[in-house]
KOLTI-631513 format. One line per field, with one value per residue (C-alpha): residue number from 1; x, y, z. Coordinates in pm, 1 decimal. Example, Ala and Ser with C-alpha at 12.3 -4.5 7.8 and 13.67 -1.06 7.14 Angstrom:
% KOLTI-631513
nr	1/2
c1	1230.0/1367.0
c2	-450.0/-106.0
c3	780.0/714.0
This chain:
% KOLTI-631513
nr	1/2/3/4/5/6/7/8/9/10/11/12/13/14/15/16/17/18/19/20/21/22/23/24/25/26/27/28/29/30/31/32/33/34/35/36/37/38/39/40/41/42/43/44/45/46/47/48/49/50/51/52/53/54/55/56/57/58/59/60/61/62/63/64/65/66/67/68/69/70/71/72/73/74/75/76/77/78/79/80/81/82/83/84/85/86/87/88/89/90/91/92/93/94/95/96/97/98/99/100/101/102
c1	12095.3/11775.7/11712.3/11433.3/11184.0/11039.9/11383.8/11614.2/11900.4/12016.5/11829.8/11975.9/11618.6/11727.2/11753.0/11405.1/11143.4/10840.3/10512.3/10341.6/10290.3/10363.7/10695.3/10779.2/10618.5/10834.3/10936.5/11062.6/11311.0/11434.4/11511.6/11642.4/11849.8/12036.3/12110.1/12432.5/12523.0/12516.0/12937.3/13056.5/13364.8/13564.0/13687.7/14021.9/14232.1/14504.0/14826.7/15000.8/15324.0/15084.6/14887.3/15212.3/15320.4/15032.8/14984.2/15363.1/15357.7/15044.1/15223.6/15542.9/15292.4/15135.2/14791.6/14738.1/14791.9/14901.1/14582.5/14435.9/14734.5/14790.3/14412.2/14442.1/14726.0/14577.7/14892.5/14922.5/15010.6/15290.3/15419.9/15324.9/15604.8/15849.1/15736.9/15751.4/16081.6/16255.0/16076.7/16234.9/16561.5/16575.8/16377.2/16540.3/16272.9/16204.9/16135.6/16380.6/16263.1/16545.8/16543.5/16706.2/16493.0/16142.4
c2	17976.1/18115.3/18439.6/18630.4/18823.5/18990.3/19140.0/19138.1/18918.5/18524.8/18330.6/18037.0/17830.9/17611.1/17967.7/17999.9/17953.9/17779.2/17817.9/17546.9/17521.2/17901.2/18053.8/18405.5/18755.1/19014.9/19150.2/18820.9/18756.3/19122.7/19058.5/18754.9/18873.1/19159.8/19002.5/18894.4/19205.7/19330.3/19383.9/19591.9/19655.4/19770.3/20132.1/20208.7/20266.3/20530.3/20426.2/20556.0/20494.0/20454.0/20183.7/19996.2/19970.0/19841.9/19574.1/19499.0/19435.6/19231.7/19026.5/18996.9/18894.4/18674.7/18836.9/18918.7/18700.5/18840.1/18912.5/19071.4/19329.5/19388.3/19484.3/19720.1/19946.4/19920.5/19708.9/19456.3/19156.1/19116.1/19476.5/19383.0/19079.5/19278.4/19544.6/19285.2/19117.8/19481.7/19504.6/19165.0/19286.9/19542.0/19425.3/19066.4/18830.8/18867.6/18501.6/18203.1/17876.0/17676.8/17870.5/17661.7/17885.1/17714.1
c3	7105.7/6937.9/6815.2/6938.2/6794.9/7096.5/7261.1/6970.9/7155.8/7140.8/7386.6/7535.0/7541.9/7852.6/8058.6/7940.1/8276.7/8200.2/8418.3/8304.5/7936.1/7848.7/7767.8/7988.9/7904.0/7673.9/8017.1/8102.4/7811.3/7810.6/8215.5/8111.1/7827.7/8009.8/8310.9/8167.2/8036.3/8344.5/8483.1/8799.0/8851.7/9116.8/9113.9/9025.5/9336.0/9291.0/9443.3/9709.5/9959.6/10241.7/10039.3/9956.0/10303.3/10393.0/10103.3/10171.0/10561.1/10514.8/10295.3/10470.2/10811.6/10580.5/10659.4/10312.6/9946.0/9660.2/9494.7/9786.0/9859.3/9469.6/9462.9/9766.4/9657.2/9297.3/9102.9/8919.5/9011.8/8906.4/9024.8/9381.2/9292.8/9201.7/9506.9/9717.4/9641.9/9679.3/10054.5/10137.2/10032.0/10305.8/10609.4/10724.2/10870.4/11254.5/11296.3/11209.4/11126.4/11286.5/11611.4/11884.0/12159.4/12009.8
């Protein structure tokens, strides 16, 4: 890392693109600099029954993974767990694996 003079930040000088012979503009490095600064985040999803039910039956149908239903009823991950594991006490599964019919 090197510091800068011209933006005031640590510049990695391998990230540093070189037409030719010349190093970048001012513009350049300061582009360069804050581009990793630069963080969006998803906003915070307020949790609701409705939300839950949905998250849960999409895991139960196995149309949804854990990271992907905790995200969409806004929980942890380890809350849609414990969520989950309280659903599965009270709805039986509709399919068996040793059915004799299949």
């Amino acid at each position: 890392m090197v510091w800068s003079r011209t933006t005031g930040n640590l510049v990695n000088p391998k990230r540093l693109v070189r037409v030719g012979r010349k190093t970048p503009h001012l513009a350049q490095l300061h582009e360069m600099a804050n581009k990793n600064v630069t963080v969006v985040k998803d906003p915070k999803v307020e949790t609701t029954p409705e939300l839950v039910q949905e998250s849960n039956l999409g895991l139960f149908h196995a149309t949804m993974n854990l990271p992907h239903a905790a995200a969409h009823c806004g929980m942890s991950q380890r809350e849609m767990k414990m969520t989950f594991r309280e659903f599965l006490k009270y709805n039986i599964p509709t399919d068996t694996i040793n059915n004799p019919d299949h």
